[in-house]
N, C-alpha and C positions, 0 to 999 in steps of 0.2 A: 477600625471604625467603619470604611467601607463596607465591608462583609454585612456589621450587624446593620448597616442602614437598611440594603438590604432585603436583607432579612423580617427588619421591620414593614419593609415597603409592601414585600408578599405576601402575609399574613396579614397587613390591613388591605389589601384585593382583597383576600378571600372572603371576609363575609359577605363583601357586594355581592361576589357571584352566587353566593348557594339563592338558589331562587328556585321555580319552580322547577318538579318532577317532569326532567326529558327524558325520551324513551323512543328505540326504533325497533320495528319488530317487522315479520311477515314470514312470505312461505318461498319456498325456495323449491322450485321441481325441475324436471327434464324438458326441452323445448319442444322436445317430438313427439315423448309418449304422454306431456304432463302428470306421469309420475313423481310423486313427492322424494324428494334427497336427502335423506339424512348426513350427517356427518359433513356436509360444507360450514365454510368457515366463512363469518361475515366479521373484518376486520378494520376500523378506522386508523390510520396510523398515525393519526396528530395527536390522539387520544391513546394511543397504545392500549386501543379496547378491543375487544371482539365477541362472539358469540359463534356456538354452534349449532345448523340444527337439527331436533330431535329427530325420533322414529317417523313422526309425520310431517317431516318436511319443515317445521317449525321454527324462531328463532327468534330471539329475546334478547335489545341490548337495555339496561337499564343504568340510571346513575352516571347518565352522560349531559355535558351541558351542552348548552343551545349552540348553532352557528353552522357554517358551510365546510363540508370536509367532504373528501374523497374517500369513498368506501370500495373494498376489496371483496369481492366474492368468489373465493379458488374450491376447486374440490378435485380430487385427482380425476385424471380421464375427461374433464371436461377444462374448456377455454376462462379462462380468468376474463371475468366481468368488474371493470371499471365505472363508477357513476359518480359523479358531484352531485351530494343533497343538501337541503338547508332544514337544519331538526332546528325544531320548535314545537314543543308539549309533545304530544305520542304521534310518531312520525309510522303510518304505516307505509310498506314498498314492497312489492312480490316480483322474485327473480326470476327468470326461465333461462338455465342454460344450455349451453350448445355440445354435444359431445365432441370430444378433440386432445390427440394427446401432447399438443402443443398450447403454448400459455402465448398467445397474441400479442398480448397488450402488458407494459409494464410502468414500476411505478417506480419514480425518482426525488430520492429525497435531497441528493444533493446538489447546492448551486440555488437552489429554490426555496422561495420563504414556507411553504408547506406541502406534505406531499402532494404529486402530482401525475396524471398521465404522462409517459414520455409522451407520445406521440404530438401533445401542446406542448411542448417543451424545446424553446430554441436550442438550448445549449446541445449539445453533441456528448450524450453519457451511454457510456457500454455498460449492462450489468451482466452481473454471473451470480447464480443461486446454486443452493445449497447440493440439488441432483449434477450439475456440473462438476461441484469440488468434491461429491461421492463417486464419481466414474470416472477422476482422473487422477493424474499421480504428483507429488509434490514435495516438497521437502522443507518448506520456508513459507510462510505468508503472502511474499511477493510471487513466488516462483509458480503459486497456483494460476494466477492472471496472465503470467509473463506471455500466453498465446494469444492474449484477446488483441485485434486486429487496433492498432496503434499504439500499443503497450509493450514494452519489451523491458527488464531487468538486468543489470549491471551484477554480474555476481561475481564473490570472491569465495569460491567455494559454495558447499551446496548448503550451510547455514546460511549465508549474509547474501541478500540480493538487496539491488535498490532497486525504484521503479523509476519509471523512464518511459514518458509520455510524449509522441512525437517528435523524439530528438533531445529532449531534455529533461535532466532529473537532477539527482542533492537537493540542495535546499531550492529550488524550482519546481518541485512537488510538493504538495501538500500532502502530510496521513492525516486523515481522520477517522480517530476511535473511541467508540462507544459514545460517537458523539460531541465528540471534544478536540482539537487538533491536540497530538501528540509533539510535547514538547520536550525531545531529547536533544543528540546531539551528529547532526547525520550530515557532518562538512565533509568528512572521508570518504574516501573509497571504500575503505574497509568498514565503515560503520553500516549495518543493515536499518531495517523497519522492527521494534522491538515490541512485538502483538504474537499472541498466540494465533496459530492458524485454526485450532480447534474449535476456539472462541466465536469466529466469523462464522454466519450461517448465509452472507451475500454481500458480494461488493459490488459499486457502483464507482466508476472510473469516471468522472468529469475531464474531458478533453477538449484544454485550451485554457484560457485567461479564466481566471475564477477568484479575483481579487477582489471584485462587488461584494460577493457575501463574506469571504475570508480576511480579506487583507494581503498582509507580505507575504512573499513562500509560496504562494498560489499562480505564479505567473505563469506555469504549463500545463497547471491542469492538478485535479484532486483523484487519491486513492483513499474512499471512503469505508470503513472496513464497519460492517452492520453486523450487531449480534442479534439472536433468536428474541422474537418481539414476547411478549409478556401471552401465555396462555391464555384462551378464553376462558369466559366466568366457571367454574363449578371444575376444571381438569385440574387432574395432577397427573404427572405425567415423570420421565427420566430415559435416558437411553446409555449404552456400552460400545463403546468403540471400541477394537482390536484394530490394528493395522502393523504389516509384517511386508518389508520391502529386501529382497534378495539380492539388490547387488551391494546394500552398504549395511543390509542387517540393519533397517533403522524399525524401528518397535514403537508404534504409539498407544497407550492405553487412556481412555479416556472415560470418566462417567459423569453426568450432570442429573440435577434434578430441578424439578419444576411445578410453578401448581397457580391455581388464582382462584380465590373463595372470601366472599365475601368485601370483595374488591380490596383485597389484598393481594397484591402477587408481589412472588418471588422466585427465586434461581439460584442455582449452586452448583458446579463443575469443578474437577482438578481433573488433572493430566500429567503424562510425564512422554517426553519424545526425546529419544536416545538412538545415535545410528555412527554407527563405524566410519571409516575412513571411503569412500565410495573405490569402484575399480572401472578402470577403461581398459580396451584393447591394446592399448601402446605400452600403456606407464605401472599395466598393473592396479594395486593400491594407491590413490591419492592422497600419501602418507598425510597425516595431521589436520586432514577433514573432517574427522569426526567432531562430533558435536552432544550434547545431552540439554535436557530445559524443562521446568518443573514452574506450571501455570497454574493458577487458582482464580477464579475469581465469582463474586457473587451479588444479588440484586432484592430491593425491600425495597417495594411501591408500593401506595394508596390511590386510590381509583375512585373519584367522587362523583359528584354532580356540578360539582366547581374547576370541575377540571384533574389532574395527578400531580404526584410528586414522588420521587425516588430517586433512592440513595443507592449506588452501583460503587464497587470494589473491588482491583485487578491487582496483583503480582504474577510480573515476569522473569524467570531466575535463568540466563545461558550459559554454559560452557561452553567454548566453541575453540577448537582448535585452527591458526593461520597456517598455510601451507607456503614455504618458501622455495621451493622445487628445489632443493641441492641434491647432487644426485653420486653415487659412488664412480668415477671417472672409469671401473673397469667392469662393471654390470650393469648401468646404468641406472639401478635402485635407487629410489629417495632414499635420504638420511634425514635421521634428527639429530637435533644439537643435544647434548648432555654434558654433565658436567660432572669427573670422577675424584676421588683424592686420589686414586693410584695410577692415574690416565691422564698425562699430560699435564704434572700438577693441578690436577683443579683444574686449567683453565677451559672455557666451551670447546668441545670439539666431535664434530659431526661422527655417527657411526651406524651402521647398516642396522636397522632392527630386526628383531626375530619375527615369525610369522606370530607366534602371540600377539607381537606389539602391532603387527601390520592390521590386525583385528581389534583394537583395543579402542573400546569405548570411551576412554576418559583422556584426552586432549593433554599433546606434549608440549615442551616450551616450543614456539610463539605457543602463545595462548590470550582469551579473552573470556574475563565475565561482565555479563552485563545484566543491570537488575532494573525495573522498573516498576514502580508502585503509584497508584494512581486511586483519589476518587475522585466520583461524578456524581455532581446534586445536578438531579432535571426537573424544571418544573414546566406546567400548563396552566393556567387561569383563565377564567370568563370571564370577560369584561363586556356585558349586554350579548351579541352577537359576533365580536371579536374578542381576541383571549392576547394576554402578556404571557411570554416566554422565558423562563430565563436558565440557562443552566452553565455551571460552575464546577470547575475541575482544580485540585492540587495533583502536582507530579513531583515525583522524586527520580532520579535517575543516577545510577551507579556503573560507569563502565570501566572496567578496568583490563590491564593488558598488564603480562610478562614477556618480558623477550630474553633475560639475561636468566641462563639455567644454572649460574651458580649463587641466585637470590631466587630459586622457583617457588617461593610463598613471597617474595617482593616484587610488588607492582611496577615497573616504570613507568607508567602512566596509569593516572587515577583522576577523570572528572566525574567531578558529585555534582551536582546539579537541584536545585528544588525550584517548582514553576508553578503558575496558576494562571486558568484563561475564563473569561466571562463571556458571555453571552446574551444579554438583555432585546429584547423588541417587541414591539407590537403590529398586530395584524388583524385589520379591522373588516369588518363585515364586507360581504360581498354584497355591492347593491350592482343590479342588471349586467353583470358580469364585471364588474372593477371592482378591485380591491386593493389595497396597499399595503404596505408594512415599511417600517422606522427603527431602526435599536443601532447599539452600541455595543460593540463586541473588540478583544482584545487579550494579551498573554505578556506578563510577567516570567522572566526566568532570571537565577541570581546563582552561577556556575562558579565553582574553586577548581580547580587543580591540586591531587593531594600525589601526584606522584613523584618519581627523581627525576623526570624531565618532564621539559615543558617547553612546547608548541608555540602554544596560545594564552594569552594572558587572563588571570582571574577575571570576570568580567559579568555584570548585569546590564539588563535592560527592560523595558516598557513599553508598550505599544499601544496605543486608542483609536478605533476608525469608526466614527458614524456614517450610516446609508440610508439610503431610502429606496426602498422597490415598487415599482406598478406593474398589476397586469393588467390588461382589457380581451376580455373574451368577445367580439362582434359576429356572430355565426359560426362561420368555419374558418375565421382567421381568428389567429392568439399574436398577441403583443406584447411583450413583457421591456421593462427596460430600469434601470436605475443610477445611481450617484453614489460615489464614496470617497472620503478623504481620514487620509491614515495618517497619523504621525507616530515616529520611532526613538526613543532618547537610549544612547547606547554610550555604558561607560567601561569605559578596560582600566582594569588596577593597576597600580603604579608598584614596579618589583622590581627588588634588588635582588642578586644572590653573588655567594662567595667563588670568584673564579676556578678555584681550587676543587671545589665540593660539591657546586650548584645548589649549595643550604641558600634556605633565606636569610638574610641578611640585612640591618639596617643601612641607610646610604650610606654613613661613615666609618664602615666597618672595613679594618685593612683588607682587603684582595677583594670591594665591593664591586660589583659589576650590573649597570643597570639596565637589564634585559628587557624589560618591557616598560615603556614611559606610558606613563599614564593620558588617557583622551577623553573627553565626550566628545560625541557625534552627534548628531540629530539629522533622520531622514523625513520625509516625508513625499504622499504620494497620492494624487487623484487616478481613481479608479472608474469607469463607466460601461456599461452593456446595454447594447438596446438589439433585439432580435424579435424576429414574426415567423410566424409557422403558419402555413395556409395548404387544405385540402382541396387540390384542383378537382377530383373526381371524389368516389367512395372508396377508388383505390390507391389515389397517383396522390402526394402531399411533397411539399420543398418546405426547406428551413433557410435562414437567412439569419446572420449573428455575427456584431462587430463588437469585441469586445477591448479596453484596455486596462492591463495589469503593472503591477509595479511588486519590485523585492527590495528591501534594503538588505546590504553586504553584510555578510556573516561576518563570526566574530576570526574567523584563518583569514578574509578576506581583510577584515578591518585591520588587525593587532597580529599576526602571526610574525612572530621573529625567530626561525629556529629551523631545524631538518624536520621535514615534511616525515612521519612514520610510515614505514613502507616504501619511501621511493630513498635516493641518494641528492635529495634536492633541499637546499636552503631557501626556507618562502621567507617574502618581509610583506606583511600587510598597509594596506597605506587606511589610514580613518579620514582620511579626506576622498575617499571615493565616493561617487553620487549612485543614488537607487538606480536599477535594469526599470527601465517603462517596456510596455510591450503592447502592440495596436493587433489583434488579428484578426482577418475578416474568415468565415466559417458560411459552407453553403453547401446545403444537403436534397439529393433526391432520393427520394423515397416509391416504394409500388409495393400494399401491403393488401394480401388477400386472403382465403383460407387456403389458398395452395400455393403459394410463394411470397416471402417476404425479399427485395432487395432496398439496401439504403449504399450510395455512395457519398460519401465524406470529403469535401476540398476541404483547403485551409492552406493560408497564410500568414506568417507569423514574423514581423519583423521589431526588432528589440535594440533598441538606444544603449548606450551606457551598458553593452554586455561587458562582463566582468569577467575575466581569465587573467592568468598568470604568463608571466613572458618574461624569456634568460634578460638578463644583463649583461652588458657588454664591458671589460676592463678598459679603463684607460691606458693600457699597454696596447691592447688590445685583445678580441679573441673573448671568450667568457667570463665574465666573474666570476673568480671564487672563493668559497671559503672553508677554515679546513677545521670546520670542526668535528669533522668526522674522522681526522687521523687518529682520534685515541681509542679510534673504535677499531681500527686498522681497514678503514672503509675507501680512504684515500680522501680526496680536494672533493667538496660538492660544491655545481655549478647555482648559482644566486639567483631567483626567481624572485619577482616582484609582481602585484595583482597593479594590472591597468586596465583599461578599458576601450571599446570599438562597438562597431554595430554590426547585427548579426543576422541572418534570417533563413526560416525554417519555412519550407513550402513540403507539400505531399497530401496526402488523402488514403479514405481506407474505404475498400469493397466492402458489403457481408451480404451475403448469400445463405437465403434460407429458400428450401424447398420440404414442402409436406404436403404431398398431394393427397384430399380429400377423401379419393376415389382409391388410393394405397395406403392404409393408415399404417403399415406396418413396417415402411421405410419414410427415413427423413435424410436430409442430404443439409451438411452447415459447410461453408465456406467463406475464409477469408482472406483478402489481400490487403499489405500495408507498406506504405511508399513514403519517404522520408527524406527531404536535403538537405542539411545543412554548413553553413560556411561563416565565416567574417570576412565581412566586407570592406576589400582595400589594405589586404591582408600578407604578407608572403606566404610562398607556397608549407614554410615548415609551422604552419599554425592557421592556414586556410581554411580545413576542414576541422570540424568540432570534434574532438574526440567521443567515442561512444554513443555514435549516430548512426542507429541502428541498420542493418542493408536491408533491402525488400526483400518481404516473406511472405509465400503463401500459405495455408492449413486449408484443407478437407477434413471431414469425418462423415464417414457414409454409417450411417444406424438402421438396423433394422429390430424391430419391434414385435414381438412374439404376442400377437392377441392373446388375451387371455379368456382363460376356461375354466369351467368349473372346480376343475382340482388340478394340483400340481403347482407349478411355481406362475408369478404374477407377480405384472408388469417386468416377466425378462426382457433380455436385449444382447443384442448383439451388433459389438460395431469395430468398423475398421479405421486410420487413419494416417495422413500423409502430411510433413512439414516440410516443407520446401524453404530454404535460405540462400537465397543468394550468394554473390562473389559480393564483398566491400570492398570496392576502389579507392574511396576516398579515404584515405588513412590519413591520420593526425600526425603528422612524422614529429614531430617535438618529442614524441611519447618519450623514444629512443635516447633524449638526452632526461626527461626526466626520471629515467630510471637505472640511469649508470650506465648505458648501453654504448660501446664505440668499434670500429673497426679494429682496432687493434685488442683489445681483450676478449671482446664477445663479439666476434664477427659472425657467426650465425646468426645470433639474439637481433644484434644491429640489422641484419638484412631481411630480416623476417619482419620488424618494426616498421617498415619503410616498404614492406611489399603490400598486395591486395592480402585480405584474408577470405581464404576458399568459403563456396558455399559449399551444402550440403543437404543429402534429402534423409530423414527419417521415416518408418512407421512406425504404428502403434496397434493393437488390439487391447478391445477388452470383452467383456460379458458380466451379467448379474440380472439379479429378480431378489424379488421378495417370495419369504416362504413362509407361509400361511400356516396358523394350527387352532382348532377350534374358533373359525372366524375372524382372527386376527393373524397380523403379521407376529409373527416368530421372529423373524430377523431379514437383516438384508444383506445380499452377500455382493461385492464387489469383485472382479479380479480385470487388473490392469496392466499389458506389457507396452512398456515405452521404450524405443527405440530396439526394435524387434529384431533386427539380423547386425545389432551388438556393432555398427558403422562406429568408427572410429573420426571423431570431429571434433572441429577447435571453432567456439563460437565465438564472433567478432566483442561479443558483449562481455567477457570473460576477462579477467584481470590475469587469469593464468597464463595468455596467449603467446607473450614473450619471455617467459618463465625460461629457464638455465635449461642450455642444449643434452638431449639425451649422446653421448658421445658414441655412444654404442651403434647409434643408430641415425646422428646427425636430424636428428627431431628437436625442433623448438617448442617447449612450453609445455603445460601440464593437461592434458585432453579432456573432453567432459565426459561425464559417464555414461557407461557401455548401457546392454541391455538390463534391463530392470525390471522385474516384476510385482506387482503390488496386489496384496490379497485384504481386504477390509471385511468386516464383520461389525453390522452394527445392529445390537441388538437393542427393543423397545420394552421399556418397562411402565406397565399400566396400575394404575391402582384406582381403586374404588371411589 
């Protein structure tokens, strides 16, 4: 009944707004020679409108409603022009741009009630567009970002990364996609971000507290994942991706189409991304890395004069093979587990693979698939000079996992998942620079367990948080600040099963065993940000931003009773834990001109009620344990229980832009990113947070091939350097939670408990566009990462303490060697 209220609600907005014929138009030319520009793009993002204009500099948006929006004026070779205008009936504005083969100025939509300038924008967001994730190389969604300076990724192989923003990540980041936060299920290690990468054409990384506009889950910061905005009026449009990467043979094919006529737009894409087993210098092949994933998804908007509305549609299908590094005691070769009738009766047992298999696309036991299907209703409305927003997502989520190879079509673990998140507010006209905005946003998910074990208990929940935002624009300072109070009802089902069998079972069933007791929880949690951004000169600006966040405890956090997958540890979750709060102050210097950009990043982050896991001790003494891992032949797992302390994350991140005016044919980017974290009043075997990333530097030095009348355009040519540091601060708990002791694994043990080496990388690449009758033909890419094929173990890496090469007395499973990546993307134009 909610849904169709509604529903109802929207649809009586709408005829209030159809009102008069709005309209922006004007000329668009060169600032030097006032030559007129054809082919720039004049694009509103609130309104997902745009126009392009013609042969005479021309340009035409119509069937737009009235109010204050930021308009976008890009056109390649010149600087991205930003304005705030306020349309009311036929709005004339004529552009003059600057030539520049850098884009100055950018626009952020997340964190914020509508787009906006970064540069007024307290909050601290990195972005990356679309010519970034074309000239560099990647393998996962996350792993494209993983170098933006305070960003790093937690990988378990080169399908599954998490993100990991200033020290912290799982459910302490938020994804957002296509708009919507994504509601799976990302408590694990091993669970990734489940978004096509092809899909994204720009992300925007929110760093810090961002629980004002989100709620829960938001308490480090957001990875916003943007897809391609809707065509201007009258294109149709599509393009072809090839991409071919040499060291794991991974193949992506991709094609999408596109168009907007008649203020109707729409989109349409599939793909398919398939790549072998990767190789390093040490280990060889990274047996059972490989991975495959088959993405669709598609979009149908209407474009009025009362504002839009469209309906968007994704599926996500992985296969993805888990690597457990065992390795053959007299070659040092990974094995995989199989299972034969004339081999050891049947039962699993490890065996060297052939070089076919060592190449083989299709994922052996461990294994995982994970499916995700998702829509998104978005709408815009007029309301006088402010507009109501509302947009609305269902998710369905399928992940499953094999580990036992003599059921390899039976799951052992199976969560389905079905979810839905709202989104309602208003944001009302801007008078002398104030405006506000007010809504109601929130996320339903109602999760089962359909596999032969289980973790975590069947379990839903519901979440509500209203806010309120202000901005005041007074000159050259901006002030933004607002209010939010969330509440969380969290219920875990009440399960029995049969000791013998692990069936479900009613309680009074002989050999009934009650695995998980039934709870509600209820969290709740006050949220608030207030930040100012002020322009000391035309080139020197500071930001200032104190914001605080809140998460309530997941549901391993809440309800887990059972051995953790992937480690040898028995968690117990407790439901009387309280929500993580989090205070952090944020203070930015800036010096931005046509020939060097630098911003430097503090921040402070201290969090109440951090939530971690911690052994238990026997009353005999010594560790708890239990054994329910002997039938696995695993032996006794130590007993882990989730408590809580206080935590805090201090650090900061450079970036270094140079593009001097007077050399347009070199640009110079760098960055540095510094990171500590600890628990306070802690012992030493849990003082340091695990997966707190060490400081990194990146360079990439570009050079820029002017272009000329014929031959290739906008080439380049660039070189690049990662620098990573030694981590000191090691999390030594690790070592117990993943079976690790002196006496069995005494290499693993002492590598656990050591610093993890830094390392430096390069990189090159090169590419241009090539021209044919006028147009681009194609763009071609080619990218080598990690150039002289260094052999390194990244601290972020779950493989780190992986089973000793004995051949070689090496711990753990390496990252990948040299790579080289060749992309091809061709444009397809239509009438």
């Amino acid at each position: 009944m909610r849904g169709k209220h509604i529903v109802l609600c929207l649809m009586a907005i709408a005829p209030v707004a159809c009102m008069a014929q709005q309209e922006l138009k004007g000329l668009i030319k060169d600032i030097r020679t006032g030559t007129p520009l054809p082919g720039a793009v004049v694009y509103i993002p609130d309104l997902k409108s745009g126009a392009v204009s013609d042969s005479s500099g021309n340009y035409r948006l119509k069937n737009i409603p009235p109010g204050t929006f930021l308009v976008d004026i890009s056109k390649t070779g010149y600087a991205r022009h930003l304005e705030t205008i306020t349309i009311k009936g036929v709005s004339h504005l004529d552009y003059a741009m600057i030539p520049s083969l850098m884009e100055l100025n950018e626009i952020t939509i997340t964190g914020v009630t509508s787009a906006t300038d970064q540069n007024k924008s307290p909050v601290t967001v990195a972005t990356v567009d679309d010519t970034y994730l074309m000239e560099n190389t990647s393998t996962n969604v996350i792993d494209a970002v993983a170098k933006v300076p305070g960003v790093s990724a937690m990988t378990d192989g080169q399908s599954i990364s998490k993100p990991v923003i200033r020290g912290l990540g799982y459910n302490r980041v938020l994804t957002i996609n296509d708009g919507v936060e994504q509601v799976d299920q990302a408590w694990f290690d091993e669970f990734g971000i489940e978004a096509d990468p092809d899909a994204v054409n720009r992300y925007e990384i929110l760093k810090g507290p961002a629980s004002l506009s989100y709620g829960s889950d938001a308490i480090a910061g957001v990875v916003n994942l943007i897809p391609e905005q809707p065509l201007p009026e009258g294109q149709t449009k599509g393009k072809i991706l090839f991409d071919y990467q040499t060291n794991n043979g991974l193949i992506n094919n991709m094609v999408s189409l596109a168009g907007t006529r008649g203020g109707i737009a729409w989109s349409a894409r599939i793909d398919n991304i398939m790549a072998h087993a990767y190789q390093d210098p040490y280990d060889g092949y990274a047996l059972n890395s490989q991975f495959s994933n088959v993405n669709a998804d598609g979009t149908i908007g209407v474009h009025r004069k009362w504002g839009y509305t469209q309906l968007h549609g994704s599926y996500f299908d992985m296969k993805t093979g888990i690597v457990d590094g065992t390795r053959d005691s007299a070659t040092g070769l990974m094995e995989r587990q199989v299972s034969y009738p004339d081999l050891n009766n049947g039962q699993p047992t490890y065996v060297i693979p052939t070089e076919q298999e060592q190449k083989s696309y299709t994922p052996f036991c461990i294994n995982q698939r994970i499916r995700h299907t998702k829509l998104v209703w978005d709408n815009s409305i007029a309301i006088g000079q402010g507009r109501v927003t509302g947009i609305f997502s269902w998710q369905k989520n399928q992940r499953q996992e094999t580990n036992d190879p003599t059921m390899p079509n039976t799951p052992d673990i199976y969560y389905f998942s079905n979810a839905a998140t709202y989104d309602i507010r208003y944001l009302s006209r801007q008078i002398g620079g104030f405006n506000y905005t007010a809504g109601v946003n929130g996320v339903y998910q109602s999760s089962q367990s359909l596999g032969t074990l289980m973790l975590i208990p069947n379990y839903n929940f519901f979440q509500i948080g209203g806010f309120a935002i202000v901005n005041q624009a007074i000159g050259k300072l901006h002030l933004s600040g607002g209010l939010r109070y969330d509440t969380r009802t969290f219920h875990g089902v009440d399960h029995w099963v049969d000791s013998t069998t692990q069936a479900p079972v009613a309680p009074d069933a002989p050999n009934g065993f009650h695995e998980f007791q039934g709870f509600t929880s209820r969290f709740s949690g006050l949220s608030f940000s207030a930040g100012v951004t002020y322009d000391l000169t035309s080139h020197l600006y500071v930001k200032a931003n104190i914001a605080r966040g809140w998460r309530a405890p997941n549901v391993a956090e809440c309800g887990a009773n059972g051995v953790h997958d992937g480690t040898v540890v028995y968690e117990i979750g407790d439901p009387a834990l309280k929500p993580e709060t989090s205070l952090e102050e944020d203070l930015v210097f800036g010096v931005r001109s046509k020939d060097v950009q630098v911003e430097l990043d503090l921040f402070n982050n201290s969090i109440h009620d951090f939530i971690y896991a911690q052994g238990l001790q026997s009353v005999f003494g010594g560790d708890s344990i239990n054994n329910s891992l002997n039938a696995a032949g695993l032996g006794d797992a130590p007993v882990y229980k989730y408590t809580q302390g206080k935590a805090q994350l201090y650090g900061g991140e450079l970036s270094l832009d140079i593009h001097p005016s007077g050399l347009r044919w070199v640009e110079l980017q760098s960055g540095l990113s510094v990171v500590y974290g600890s628990l306070l009043h802690a012992p030493d075997s849990v003082k340091y947070l695990p997966f707190v990333p060490p400081t990194r530097i990146t360079a990439d030095l570009k050079f820029n091939v002017l272009p000329s009348a014929k031959g290739v355009k906008n080439a380049y040519l660039k070189i690049g350097v990662l620098d990573c540091f030694e981590q000191k601060d090691v999390y030594q708990q690790y070592a117990i939670y993943n079976g690790l002791n002196t006496a069995l694994t005494p290499f693993e043990y002492a590598a656990s408990r050591s610093a993890t080496k830094g390392y430096v990388l390069f990189n090159a690449g090169l590419g241009g566009d090539i021209p044919s009758r006028g147009r681009t033909a194609c763009q071609v890419f080619i990218q080598c990462t990690n150039l002289f094929n260094t052999a390194y173990m990244d601290y972020m890496s779950r493989f780190k303490y992986y089973p000793v090469n004995y051949t070689t007395d090496r711990v753990g499973v390496f990252n990948m060697g040299r790579n080289l990546s060749v992309k091809l993307l061709i444009p397809l134009y239509f009438r």
